[in-house]
C-alpha positions in Angstrom: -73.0 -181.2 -109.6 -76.0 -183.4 -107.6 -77.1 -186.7 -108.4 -79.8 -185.9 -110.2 -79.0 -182.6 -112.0 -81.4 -180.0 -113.0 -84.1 -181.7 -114.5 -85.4 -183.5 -110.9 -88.6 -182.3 -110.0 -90.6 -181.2 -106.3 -92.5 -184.0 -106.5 -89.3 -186.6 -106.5 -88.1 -184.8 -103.5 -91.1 -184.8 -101.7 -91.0 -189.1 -102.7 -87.5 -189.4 -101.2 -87.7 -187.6 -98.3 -91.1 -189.2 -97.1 -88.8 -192.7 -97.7 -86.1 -191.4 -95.8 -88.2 -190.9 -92.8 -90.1 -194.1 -92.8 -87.0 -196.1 -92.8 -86.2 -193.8 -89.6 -88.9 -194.4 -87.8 -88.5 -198.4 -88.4 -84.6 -198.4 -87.5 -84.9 -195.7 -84.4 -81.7 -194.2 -85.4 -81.6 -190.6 -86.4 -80.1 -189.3 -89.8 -78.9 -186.9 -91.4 -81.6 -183.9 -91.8 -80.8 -182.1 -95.2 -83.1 -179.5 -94.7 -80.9 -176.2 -93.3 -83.8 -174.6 -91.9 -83.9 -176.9 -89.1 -81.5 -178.2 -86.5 -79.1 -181.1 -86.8 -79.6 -183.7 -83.6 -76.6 -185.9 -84.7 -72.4 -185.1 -85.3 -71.1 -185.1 -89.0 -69.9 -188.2 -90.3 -66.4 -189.2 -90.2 -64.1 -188.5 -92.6 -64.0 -190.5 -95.5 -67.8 -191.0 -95.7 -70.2 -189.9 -98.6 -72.4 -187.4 -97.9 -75.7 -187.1 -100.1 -76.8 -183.4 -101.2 -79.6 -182.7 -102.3 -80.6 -179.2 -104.6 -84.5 -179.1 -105.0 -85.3 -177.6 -108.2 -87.4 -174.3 -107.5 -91.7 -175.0 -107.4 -93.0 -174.4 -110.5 -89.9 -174.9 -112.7 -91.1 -177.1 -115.5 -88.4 -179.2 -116.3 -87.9 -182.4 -119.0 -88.1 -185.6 -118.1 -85.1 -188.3 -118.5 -86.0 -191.6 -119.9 -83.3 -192.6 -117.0 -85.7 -191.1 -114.3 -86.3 -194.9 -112.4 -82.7 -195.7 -112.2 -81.8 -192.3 -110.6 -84.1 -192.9 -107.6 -83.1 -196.0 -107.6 -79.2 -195.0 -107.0 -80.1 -192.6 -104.5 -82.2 -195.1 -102.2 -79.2 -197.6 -102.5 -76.9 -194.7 -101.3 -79.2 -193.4 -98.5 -79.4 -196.9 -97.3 -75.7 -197.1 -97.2 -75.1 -194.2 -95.3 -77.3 -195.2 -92.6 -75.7 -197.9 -92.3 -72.8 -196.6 -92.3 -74.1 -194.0 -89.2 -75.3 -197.1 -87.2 -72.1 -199.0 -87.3 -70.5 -195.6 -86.2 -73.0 -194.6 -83.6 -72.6 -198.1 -82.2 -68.9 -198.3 -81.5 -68.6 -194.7 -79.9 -66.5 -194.0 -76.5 -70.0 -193.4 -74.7 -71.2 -196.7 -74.9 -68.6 -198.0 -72.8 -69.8 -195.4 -69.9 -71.3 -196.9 -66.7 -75.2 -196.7 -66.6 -76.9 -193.6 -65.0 -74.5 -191.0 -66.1 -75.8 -188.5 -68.3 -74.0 -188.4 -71.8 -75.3 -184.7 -72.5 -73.9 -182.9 -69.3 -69.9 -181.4 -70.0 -67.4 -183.3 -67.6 -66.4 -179.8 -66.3 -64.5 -181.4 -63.0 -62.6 -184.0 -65.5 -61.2 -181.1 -67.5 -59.8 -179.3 -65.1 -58.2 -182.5 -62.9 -56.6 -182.6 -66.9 -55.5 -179.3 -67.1 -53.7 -179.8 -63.5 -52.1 -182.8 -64.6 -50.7 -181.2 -67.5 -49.3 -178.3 -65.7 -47.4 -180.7 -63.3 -46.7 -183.7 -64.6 -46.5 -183.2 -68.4 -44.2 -180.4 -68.3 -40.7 -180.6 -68.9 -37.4 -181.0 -66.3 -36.1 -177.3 -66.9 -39.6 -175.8 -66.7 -40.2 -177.7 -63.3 -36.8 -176.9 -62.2 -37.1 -173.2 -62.9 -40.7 -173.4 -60.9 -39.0 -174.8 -58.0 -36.0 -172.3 -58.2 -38.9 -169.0 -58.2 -40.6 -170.8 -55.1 -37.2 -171.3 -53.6 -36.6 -167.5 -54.3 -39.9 -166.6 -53.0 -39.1 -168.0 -49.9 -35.7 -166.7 -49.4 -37.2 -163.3 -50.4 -39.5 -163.7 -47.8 -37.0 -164.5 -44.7 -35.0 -162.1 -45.4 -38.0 -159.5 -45.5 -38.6 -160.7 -41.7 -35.3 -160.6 -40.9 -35.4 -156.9 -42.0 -38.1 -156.1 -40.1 -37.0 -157.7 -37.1 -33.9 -155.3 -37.2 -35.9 -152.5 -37.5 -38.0 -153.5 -34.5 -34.7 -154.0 -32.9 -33.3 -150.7 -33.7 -36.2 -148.8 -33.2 -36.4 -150.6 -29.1 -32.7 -150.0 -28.9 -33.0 -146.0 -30.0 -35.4 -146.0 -27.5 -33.3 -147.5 -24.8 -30.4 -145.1 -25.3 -32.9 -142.0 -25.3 -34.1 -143.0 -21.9 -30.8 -143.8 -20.9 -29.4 -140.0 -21.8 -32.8 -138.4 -20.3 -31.9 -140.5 -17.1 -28.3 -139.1 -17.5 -29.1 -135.5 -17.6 -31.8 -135.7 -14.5 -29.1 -137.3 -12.5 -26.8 -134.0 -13.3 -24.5 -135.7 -15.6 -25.2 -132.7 -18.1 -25.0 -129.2 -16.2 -28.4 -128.0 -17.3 -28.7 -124.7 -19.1 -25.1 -124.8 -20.5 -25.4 -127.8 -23.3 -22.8 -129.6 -21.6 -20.4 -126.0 -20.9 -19.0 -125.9 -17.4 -19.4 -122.2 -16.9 -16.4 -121.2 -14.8 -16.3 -118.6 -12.4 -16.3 -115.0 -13.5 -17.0 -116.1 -16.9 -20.2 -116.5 -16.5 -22.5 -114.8 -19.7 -19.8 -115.1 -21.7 -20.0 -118.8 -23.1 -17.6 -120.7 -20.7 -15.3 -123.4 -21.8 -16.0 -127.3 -22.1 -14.8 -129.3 -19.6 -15.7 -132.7 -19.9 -14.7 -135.4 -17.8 -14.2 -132.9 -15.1 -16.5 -132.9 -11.6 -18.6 -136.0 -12.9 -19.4 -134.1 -16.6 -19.9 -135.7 -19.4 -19.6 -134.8 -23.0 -23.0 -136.4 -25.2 -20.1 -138.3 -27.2 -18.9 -139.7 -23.7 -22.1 -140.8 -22.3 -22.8 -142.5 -25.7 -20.1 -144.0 -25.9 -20.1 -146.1 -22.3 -24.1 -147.2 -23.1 -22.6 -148.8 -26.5 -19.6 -149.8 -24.9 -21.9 -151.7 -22.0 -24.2 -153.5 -24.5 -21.0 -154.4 -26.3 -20.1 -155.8 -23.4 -23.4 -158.1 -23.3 -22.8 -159.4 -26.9 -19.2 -159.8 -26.2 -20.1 -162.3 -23.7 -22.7 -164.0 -25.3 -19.9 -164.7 -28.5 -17.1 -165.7 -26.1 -20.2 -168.1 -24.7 -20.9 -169.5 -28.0 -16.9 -170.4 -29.1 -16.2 -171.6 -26.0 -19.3 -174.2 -26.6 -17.7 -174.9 -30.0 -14.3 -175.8 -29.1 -15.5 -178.2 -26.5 -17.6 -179.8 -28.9 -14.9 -180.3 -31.5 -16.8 -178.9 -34.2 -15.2 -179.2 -37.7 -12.7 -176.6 -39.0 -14.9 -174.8 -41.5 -18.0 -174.7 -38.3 -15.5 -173.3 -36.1 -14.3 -171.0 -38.5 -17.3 -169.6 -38.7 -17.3 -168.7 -34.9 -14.2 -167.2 -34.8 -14.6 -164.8 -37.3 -17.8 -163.4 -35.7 -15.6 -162.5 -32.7 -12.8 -160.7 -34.5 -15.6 -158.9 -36.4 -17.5 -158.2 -33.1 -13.9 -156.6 -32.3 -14.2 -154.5 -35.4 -17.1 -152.9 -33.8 -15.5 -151.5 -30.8 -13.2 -150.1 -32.8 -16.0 -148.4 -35.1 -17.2 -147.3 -31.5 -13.9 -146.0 -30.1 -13.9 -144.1 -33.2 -16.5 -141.9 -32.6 -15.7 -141.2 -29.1 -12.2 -139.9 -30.5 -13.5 -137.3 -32.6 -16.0 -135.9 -29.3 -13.9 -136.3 -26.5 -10.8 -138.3 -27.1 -10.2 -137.7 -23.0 -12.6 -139.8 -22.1 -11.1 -142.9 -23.9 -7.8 -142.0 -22.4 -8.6 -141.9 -19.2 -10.1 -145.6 -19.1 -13.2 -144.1 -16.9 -15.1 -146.9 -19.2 -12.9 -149.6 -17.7 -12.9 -151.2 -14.5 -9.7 -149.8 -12.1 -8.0 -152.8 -12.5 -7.7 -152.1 -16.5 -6.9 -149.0 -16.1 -3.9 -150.0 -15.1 -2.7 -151.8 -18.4 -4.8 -149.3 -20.4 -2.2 -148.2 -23.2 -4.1 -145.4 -25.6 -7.9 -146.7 -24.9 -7.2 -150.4 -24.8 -4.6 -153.4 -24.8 -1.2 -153.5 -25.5 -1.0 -155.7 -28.5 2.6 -157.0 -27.7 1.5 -157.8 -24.4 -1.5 -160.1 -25.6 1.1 -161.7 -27.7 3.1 -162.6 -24.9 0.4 -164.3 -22.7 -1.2 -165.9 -25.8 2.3 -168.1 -26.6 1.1 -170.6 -23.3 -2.5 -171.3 -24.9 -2.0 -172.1 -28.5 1.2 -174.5 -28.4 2.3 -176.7 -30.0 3.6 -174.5 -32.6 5.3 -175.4 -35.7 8.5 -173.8 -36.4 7.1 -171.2 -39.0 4.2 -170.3 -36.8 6.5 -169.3 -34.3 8.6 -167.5 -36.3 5.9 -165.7 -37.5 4.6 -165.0 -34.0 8.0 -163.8 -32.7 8.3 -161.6 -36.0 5.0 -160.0 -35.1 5.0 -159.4 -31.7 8.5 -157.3 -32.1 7.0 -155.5 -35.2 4.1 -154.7 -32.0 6.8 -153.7 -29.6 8.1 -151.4 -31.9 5.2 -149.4 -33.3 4.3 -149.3 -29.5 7.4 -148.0 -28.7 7.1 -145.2 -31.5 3.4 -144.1 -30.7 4.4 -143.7 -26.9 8.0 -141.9 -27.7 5.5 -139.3 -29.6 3.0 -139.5 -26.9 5.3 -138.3 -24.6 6.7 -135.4 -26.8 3.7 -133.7 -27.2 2.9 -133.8 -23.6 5.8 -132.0 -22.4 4.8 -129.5 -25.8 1.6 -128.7 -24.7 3.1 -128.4 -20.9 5.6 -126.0 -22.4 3.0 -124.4 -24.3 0.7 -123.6 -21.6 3.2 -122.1 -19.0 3.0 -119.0 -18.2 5.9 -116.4 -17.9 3.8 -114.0 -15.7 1.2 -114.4 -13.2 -2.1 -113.4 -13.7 -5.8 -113.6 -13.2 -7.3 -116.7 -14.5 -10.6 -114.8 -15.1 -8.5 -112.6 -17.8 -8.6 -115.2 -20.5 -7.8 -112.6 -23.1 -4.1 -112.5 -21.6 -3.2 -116.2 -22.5 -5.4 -117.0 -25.1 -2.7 -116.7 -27.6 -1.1 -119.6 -25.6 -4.3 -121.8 -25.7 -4.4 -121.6 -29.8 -1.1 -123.3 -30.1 -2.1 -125.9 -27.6 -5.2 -126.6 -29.3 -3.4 -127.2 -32.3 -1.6 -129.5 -30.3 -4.1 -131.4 -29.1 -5.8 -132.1 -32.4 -2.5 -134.5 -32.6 -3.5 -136.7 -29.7 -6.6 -138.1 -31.6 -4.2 -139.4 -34.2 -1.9 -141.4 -31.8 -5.0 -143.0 -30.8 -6.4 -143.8 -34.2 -2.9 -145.5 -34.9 -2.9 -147.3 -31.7 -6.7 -148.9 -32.8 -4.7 -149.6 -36.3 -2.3 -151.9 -34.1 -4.5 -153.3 -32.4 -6.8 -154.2 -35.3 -3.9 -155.5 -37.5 -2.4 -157.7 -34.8 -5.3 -159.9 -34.3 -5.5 -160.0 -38.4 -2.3 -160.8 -39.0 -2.6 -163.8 -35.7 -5.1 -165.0 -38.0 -3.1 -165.9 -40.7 -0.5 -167.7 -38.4 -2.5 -169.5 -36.3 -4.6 -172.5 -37.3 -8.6 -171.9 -36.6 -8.5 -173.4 -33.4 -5.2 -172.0 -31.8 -7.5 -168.6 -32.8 -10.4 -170.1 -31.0 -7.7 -170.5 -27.8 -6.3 -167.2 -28.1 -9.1 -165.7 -28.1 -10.8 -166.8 -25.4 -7.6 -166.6 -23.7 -7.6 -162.5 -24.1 -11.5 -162.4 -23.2 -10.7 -164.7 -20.0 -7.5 -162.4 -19.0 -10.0 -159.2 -18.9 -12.6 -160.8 -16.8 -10.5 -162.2 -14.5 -9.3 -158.5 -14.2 -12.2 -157.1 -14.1 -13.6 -159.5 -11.3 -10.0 -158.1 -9.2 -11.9 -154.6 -9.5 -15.1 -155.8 -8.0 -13.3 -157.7 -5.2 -11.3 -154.8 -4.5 -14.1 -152.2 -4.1 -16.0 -154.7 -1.7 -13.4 -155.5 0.4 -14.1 -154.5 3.9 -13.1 -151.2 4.8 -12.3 -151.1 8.6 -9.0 -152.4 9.8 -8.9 -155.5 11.1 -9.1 -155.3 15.2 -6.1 -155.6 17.0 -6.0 -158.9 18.9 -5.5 -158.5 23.1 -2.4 -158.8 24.6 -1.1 -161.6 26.3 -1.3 -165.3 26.4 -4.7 -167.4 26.7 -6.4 -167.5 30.4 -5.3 -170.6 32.3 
C-alpha cells in the first residue's frame, strides 16, 4: 500500500515532484527519478534503505479529501529529505573517490580484469591443480622428444636403406651377382635348364651373403664406437649403476649380431661357415661362425681377478659346462660330414652333365644339410648364454674388463691379418760371400 493511498490527487504529485527537484538543483546531487519512462543516472540504494514509491492516481479521478491531507505531505517531504541524505552520505564514501585525479570513472578497467583473471588461474589455484598442470606440460614435452627421436630414426633408416641399395647395385656391377641367372651359376651343359646355386663359389655371392657382410661391417663401426665409450667409463671410475648401464648396451649390441647371423643361416649358412666375413687370422679360431666360448673363458680368468672363491667356482663350473656342449656340437658336426660324404659317393662313374643319374643321391644329402643350420643355431645359443650367465658371476666391472678384454683379443688379431697381407713379398736378397774388403 503507498503513503498516501488512493484518495491523493494529480495535483499533490505535481507539488512534490516540483519540491523534489528544487532541492536537487540546490544540493547538486542527483536522486532518485521515480518516473519509469525515463532513465535512471544513479545505482540503487544499498540495502537496508527506504525507498519512496509513488502511485499517481489516474487524471480525472475525483477522489475525497482527508482532513489528514497536510500531515501526509508533510511525512513524505521529511522522508524524501532523509533519503537524500542518506544518497549523499553514500555517494560520498564510495571506492571512486579515492581514485587519483584524471582517470575517467566511466570507462571499464578492461586491462585490470584480465591481469585478475591471470592471477587467479595461477596463483589462486590449488597444489594438486598446479601440480597436475605441470605434470601435462611435463608430458607434453616428453611427448614431444620422443616424436623427434622417432623421426630421427626414420631419417636414419630411410639414409641407411639407401646406403645398402647402392651398396648391392655396386655389388652386382662389379660381377658379384652373375647377371641373368638371379644369383644361379649355370654350369656347363646345363645351360636352359635352370642350373644349380652355387654360392660362395668363384667370387658369388648369395643376396643373403652380401647382406649379411654390409651389416656385419657397420656392426663393426658401432662395435667400436661401444667398446670406445666403456673403455672411457672404466677409466673414469664411474659409479656401479653408470657403468652398468654401459655394459649392458655391449652385451645387447652382441644380441644383434646374433639376430644378424641368423638370417644369414637360413640363406646361405656356407657363407658363415667359412669365416669369408672374418679377417684370415680369425678364421683360424672360427668354431661354427664365431668364438669358442670356452676359449674366451680361459683368457678372460687373467683380466677380472681377484676372484672370490664362489665367483670362481662359478666360472670353472661354466666354462666346463662350455667345453662340453662344444664338444657335443663338433662330435655331431663331424658325423654328418662324413654322412653327406657317404651320401654323395658314387658307385659308378658317370657324366656329371647327367644329373638325372644321381639325383636320387642329392635328395638325401639335402636332407642332410638342412641339419647343419641347426648346429649353428645351437652354437649362437652357447655363445649367447655364456656371456649371460658371466654376467651373473662377475661384478659390473670385472664385466666391463672382460669385455673389453674379448673386443681387444679380436683386434689384435685382426691387425696380425693386415700385417700379414702387407708384408713384403720378395725374398730377402742373399748377402755376398765373403768377409768385408780390407
Amino acid at each position: 500500500m503507498t503513503i498516501w493511498g488512493s484518495w491523493t490527487r494529480p495535483c499533490s504529485c505535481t507539488w512534490i515532484m516540483a519540491a523534489m527537484r528544487r532541492r536537487t538543483k540546490s544540493n547538486g546531487v542527483q536522486t532518485l527519478n521515480i518516473f519509469p519512462s525515463q532513465p535512471m543516472h544513479v545505482e540503487p540504494s544499498p540495502k537496508g534503505e527506504i525507498s519512496l514509491v509513488l502511485s499517481p492516481a489516474p487524471v480525472g479521478s475525483k477522489m475525497p479529501r482527508s482532513p489528514d491531507h497536510h500531515h501526509h505531505q508533510q511525512a513524505a517531504m521529511e522522508e524524501l529529505a532523509t533519503g537524500s541524505r542518506r544518497q549523499d552520505h553514500h555517494l560520498q564514501h564510495q571506492p571512486f573517490a579515492a581514485e587519483p585525479a584524471g582517470i575517467n570513472r566511466d570507462v571499464k578497467p578492461v586491462t585490470a580484469k584480465k591481469d585478475h583473471r591471470r592471477g587467479v588461474s595461477t596463483g589462486e589455484r590449488d597444489p594438486k591443480t598446479l601440480r597436475r598442470l605441470a605434470q601435462n606440460r611435463e608430458a607434453a614435452r616428453k611427448s614431444r622428444l620422443r616424436k623427434k627421436a622417432y623421426i630421427q630414426q626414420l631419417e636414419s633408416s630411410r639414409i641407411r636403406l639407401a646406403q645398402l641399395e647402392q651398396e648391392l647395385h655396386t655389388a652386382r656391377a662389379q660381377g658379384v651377382f652373375f647377371p641373368g641367372s638371379s644369383g644361379l651359376l649355370a654350369e656347363p651343359g646345363v645351360a636352359g635348364k635352370g642350373g644349380v646355386p652355387l654360392g660362395g663359389i668363384d667370387g658369388a655371392l648369395s643376396s643373403e651373403a652380401a647382406m649379411f657382410d654390409v651389416e656385419y661391417g657397420r656392426w663393426q663401426e658401432e662395435h667400436y664406437r661401444l667398446m670406445y665409450e666403456l673403455r672411457a667409463a672404466l677409466q673414469q671410475h664411474l659409479p656401479e649403476g653408470e657403468l652398468q648401464m654401459y655394459v649392458e648396451s655391449c652385451l645387447a649390441h652382441h644380441d644383434e649380431v646374433a639376430a644378424i647371423k641368423d638370417g644369414v643361416i637360413k640363406g646361405d649358412v656356407f657363407h658363415l661357415i667359412s669365416g669369408v666375413w672374418r679377417s684370415p687370422a680369425e678364421r683360424c679360431f672360427l668354431w661354427l661362425g664365431g668364438f669358442r666360448p670356452s676359449e674366451v673363458i680361459k683368457m678372460l680368468l687373467t683380466h677380472v681377478e681377484p676372484l672370490t672363491e664362489q665367483q670362481i667356482v662359478g666360472v670353472y663350473g661354466l666354462q666346463q659346462s662350455a667345453l662340453e656342449t662344444e664338444e657335443a656340437l663338433t662330435q655331431g658336426l663331424d658325423a654328418l660330414y662324413q654322412s653327406l660324404s657317404d651320401t654323395v659317393v658314387s658307385d659308378a662313374l658317370s657324366c656329371p652333365a647327367n644329373v638325372a643319374n644321381y639325383m636320387g643321391q642329392m635328395a638325401v644329402a639335402m636332407n642332410k644339410l638342412s641339419t647343419l643350420e641347426g648346429f649353428v643355431r645351437q652354437a649362437e645359443n652357447l655363445r649367447q648364454q655364456t656371456l649371460q650367465r658371466l654376467q651373473q658371476v662377475l661384478t659390473t666391472r670385472q664385466m666391463a674388463r672382460s669385455l673389453l678384454a674379448v673386443s681387444d683379443y679380436f683386434h689384435r688379431l685382426r691387425t696380425l691379418s693386415s700385417l700379414w697381407v702387407t708384408r713384403p713379398r720378395q725374398p730377402p736378397q742373399d748377402q755376398p760371400q765373403g768377409g768385408p774388403h780390407t
